[in-house]
C-alpha positions in Angstrom: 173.2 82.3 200.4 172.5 79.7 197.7 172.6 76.0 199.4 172.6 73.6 195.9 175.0 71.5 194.3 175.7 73.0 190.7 175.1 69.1 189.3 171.5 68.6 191.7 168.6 67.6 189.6 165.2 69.4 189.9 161.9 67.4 190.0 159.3 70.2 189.5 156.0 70.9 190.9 153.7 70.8 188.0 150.6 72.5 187.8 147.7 70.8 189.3 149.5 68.3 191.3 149.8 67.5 195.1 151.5 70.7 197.1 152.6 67.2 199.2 155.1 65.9 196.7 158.4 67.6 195.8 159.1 71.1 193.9 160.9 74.8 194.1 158.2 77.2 195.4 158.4 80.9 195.9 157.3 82.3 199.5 157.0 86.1 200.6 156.0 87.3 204.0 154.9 91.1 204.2 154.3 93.7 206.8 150.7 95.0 205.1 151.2 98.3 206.7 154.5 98.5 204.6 156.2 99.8 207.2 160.0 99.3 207.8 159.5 97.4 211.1 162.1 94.4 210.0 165.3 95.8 208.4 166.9 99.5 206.8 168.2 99.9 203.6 172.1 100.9 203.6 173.3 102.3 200.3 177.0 103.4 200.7 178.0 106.1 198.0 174.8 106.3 196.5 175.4 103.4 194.7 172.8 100.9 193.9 175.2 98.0 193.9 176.5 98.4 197.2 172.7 98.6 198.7 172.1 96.4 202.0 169.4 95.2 204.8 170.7 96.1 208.6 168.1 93.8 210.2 166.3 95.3 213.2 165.8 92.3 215.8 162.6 91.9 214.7 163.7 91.3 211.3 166.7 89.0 213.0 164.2 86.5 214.2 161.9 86.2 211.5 164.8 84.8 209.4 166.1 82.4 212.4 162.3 81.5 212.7 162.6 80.5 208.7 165.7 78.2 209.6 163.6 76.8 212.4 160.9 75.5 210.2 163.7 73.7 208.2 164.8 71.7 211.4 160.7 70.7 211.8 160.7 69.5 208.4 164.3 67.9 206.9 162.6 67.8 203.6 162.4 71.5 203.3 165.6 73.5 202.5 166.3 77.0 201.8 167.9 78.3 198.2 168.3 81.4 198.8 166.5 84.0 200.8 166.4 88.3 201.1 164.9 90.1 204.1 164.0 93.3 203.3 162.4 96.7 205.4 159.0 95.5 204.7 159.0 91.8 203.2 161.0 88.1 203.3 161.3 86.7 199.8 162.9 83.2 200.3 163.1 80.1 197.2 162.6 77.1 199.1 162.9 73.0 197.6 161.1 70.5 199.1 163.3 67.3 198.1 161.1 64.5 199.0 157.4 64.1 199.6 156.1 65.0 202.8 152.7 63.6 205.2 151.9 67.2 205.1 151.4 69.8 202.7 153.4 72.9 201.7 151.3 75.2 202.5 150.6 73.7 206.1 154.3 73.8 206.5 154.4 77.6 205.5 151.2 77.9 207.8 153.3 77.2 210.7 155.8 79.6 209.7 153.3 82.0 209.4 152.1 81.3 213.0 155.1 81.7 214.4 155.7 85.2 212.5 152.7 86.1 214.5 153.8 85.4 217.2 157.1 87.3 216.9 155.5 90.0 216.0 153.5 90.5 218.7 156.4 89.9 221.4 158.2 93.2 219.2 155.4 95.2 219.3 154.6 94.7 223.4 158.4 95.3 223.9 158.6 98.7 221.8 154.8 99.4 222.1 155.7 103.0 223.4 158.2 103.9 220.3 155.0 103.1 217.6 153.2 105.0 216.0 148.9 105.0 216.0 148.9 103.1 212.9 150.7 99.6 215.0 148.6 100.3 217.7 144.8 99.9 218.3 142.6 102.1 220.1 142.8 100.5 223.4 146.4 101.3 222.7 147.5 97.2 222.7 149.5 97.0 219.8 147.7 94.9 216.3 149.6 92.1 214.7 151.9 92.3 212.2 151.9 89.9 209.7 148.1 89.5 209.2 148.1 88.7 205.4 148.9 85.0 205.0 152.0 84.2 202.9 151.9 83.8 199.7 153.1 80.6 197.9 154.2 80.5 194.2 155.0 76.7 192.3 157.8 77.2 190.0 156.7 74.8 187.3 159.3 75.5 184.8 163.0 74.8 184.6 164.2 78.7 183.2 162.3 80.1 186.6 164.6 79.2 189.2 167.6 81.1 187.8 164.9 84.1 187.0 163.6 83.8 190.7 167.3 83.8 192.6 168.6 86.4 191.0 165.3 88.2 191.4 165.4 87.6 195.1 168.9 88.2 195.3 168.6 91.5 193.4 166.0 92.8 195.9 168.2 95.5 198.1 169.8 97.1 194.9 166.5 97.3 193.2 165.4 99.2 196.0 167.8 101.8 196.3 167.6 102.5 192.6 164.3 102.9 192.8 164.7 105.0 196.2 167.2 107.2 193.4 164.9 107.3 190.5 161.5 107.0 191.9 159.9 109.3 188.9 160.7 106.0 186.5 159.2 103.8 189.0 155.9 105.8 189.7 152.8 104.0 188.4 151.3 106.7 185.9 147.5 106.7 185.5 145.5 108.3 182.8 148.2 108.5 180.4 146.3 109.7 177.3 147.2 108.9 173.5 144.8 108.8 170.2 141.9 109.3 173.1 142.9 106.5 174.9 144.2 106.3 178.4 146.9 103.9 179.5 148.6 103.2 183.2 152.1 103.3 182.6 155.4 103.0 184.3 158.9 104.3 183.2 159.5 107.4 181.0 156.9 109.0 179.6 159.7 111.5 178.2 159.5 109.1 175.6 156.2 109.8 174.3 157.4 113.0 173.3 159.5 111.4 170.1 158.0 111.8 167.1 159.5 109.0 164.8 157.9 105.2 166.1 157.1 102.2 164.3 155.5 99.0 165.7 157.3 95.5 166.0 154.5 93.0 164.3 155.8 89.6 163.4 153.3 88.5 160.9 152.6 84.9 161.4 152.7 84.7 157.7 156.5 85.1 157.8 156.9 82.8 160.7 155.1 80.1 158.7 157.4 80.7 155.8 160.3 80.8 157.7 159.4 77.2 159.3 159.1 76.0 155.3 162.0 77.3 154.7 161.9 80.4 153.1 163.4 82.8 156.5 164.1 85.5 154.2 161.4 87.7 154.7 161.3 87.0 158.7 165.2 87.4 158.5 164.6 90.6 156.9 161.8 92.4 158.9 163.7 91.9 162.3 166.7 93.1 161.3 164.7 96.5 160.1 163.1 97.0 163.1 166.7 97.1 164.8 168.3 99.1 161.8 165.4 101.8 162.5 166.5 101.7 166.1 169.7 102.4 165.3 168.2 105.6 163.2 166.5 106.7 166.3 163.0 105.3 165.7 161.4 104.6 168.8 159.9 100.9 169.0 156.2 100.0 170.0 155.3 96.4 170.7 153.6 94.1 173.1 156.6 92.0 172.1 154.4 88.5 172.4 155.9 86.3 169.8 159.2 84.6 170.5 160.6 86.3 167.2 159.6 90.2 168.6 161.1 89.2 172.2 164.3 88.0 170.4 164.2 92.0 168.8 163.0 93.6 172.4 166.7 91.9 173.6 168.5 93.5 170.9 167.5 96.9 171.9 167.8 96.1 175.3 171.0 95.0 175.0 171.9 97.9 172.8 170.9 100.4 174.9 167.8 101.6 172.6 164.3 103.3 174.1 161.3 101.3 173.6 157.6 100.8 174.5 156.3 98.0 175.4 152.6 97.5 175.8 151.5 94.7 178.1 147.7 93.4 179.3 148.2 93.4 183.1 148.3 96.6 185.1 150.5 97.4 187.6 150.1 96.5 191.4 151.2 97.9 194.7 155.4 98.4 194.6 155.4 97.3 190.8 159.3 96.6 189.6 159.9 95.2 186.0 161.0 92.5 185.1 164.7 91.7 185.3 165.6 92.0 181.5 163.4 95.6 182.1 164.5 97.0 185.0 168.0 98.4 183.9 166.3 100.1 180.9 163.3 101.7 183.5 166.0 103.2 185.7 168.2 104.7 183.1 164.8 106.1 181.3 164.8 104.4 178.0 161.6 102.1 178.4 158.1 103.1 178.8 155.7 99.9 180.2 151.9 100.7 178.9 148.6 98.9 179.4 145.2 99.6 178.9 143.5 97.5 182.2 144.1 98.0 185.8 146.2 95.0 187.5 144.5 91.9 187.8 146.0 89.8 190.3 144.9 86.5 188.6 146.0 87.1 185.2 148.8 84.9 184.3 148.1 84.3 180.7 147.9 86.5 177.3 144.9 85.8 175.8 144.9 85.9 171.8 141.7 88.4 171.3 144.7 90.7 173.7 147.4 89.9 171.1 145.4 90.9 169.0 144.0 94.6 170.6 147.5 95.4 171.9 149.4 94.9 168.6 146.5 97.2 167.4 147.1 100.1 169.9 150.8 99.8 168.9 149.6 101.0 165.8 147.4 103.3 166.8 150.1 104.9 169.2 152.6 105.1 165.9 149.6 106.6 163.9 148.6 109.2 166.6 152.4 110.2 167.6 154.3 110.0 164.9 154.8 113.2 162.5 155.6 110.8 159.7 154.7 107.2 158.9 156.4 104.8 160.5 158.6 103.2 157.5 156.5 99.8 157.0 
């Protein structure tokens, strides 16, 4: 449930200021263990886009504990929120500026997750397994990870971040349904390289690629007015597509991700090379996901997950775009058209 009037103006929490003052955050609460102590997944017919959360009580309270922090703090209301088996994804605003901070107020939450957890475990100690219980046979918190809090500093992310939270249950079931295309890969080797990867790796086994390299030399000359050249080299790369050519690209500039949604869009396999790994439960992005489960994308990278990394840096632009070239190069059984 989405509580926000279509016409409501956003004031965003920048990066670097107070977590006191107003802004959209992000907030997920996680069983570590993984296991499905708050809710089952329900897909009727198989299909993905009926999937749904049946709440165990546990799962009951800790979204009625979430409503509860609302009535401690007025300033604090809920956008939308998904329980799932193992985790609470909820988009909270925080309208006005508060005496305390947002990550005291999600502290509190936190606490009082705890503390529902332990009153489930003591009730059905006897139905758990060794892994919720210690050895003196008392039963060990749940939710001992703290929270974790994400600003949204920019306008495009709260659309992104409600539908992602909204699309939670169906992305589950797919990947219940397709779990090969979901799989983190390691040790994928190409020109004597190894890669992590996720999607199909089917893919690899095409013999006719070519990069997607927008040359900064054509984006310069398109801003001076000559976008003939630019014009020109995108609309090969999708006219190769169309042939059957399979794509390679980090994708960075604006001008590759405008090709990436053109293949995306018409149904075209691609690879896509990124400079993050993958973590734990790894989904791709929205615009990604429908292409991983129907196996025409293949997500490479080079370096294990880094759960810092938020930024590209250019000597990584640089090294990736070459690896898309060296992936064309080892692959293909002919060059690849440039």
């Amino acid at each position: 449930m989405i509580i926000m009037e279509e016409n409501e103006r956003w004031q965003w929490q920048e990066p670097g200021t107070a977590w006191k003052g107003m802004g959209v955050y992000h907030i997920t609460l996680t069983v570590p263990s993984r296991k499905p102590l708050l809710g089952t997944l329900v897909t009727p017919d198989g299909d993905p886009s009926k999937a749904r959360i049946e709440r165990t009580a546990l799962g009951n309270a800790i979204v009625e504990e979430l409503f509860v922090m609302c009535k401690h703090y007025p300033a604090v209301r809920i956008l939308q929120f998904c329980l799932m088996p193992d985790h609470l994804h909820a988009v909270i605003h925080v309208t006005q500026r508060m005496d305390t901070s947002i990550r005291s107020v999600i502290r509190g939450y936190w606490q009082g997750a705890k503390k529902l957890g332990r009153a489930y475990t003591s009730a059905v100690a006897p139905e758990l397994n060794s892994e919720t219980m210690n050895e003196g046979g008392f039963p060990f918190p749940i939710f001992t990870e703290r929270p974790f809090i994400r600003p949204l500093s920019r306008r495009g992310q709260l659309k992104t971040m409600i539908r992602y939270v909204q699309m939670n249950p169906q992305r589950l079931a797919t990947k219940r349904l397709r779990p090969g295309y979901f799989r983190v890969q390691e040790d994928i080797e190409i020109g004597g390289r190894k890669y992590d990867g996720v999607g199909n790796v089917a893919i690899l086994m095409e013999r006719r690629l070519a990069t997607v390299h927008v040359r900064s030399t054509m984006v310069k000359a398109a801003a001076q007015g000559d976008d003939i050249p630019l014009r020109n080299y995108m609309n090969s790369r999708v006219l190769m597509a169309r042939k059957g050519v399979i794509m390679v690209s980090p994708f960075i500039s604006p001008q590759e991700k405008q090709v990436m949604q053109v293949l995306l869009q018409e149904g075209y396999p691609l690879i896509l090379l990124t400079n993050n790994g993958f973590r734990n439960y790894y989904k791709p992005a929205d615009n990604l996901f429908d292409a991983c489960a129907e196996g025409r994308l293949l997500i490479l990278s080079p370096w294990h997950h880094n759960e810092g990394k938020r930024h590209i840096s250019r000597s990584e632009c640089v090294a990736l775009n070459a690896m898309a070239e060296e992936t064309c190069k080892d692959l293909n059984d002919t060059d690849d058209g440039e």
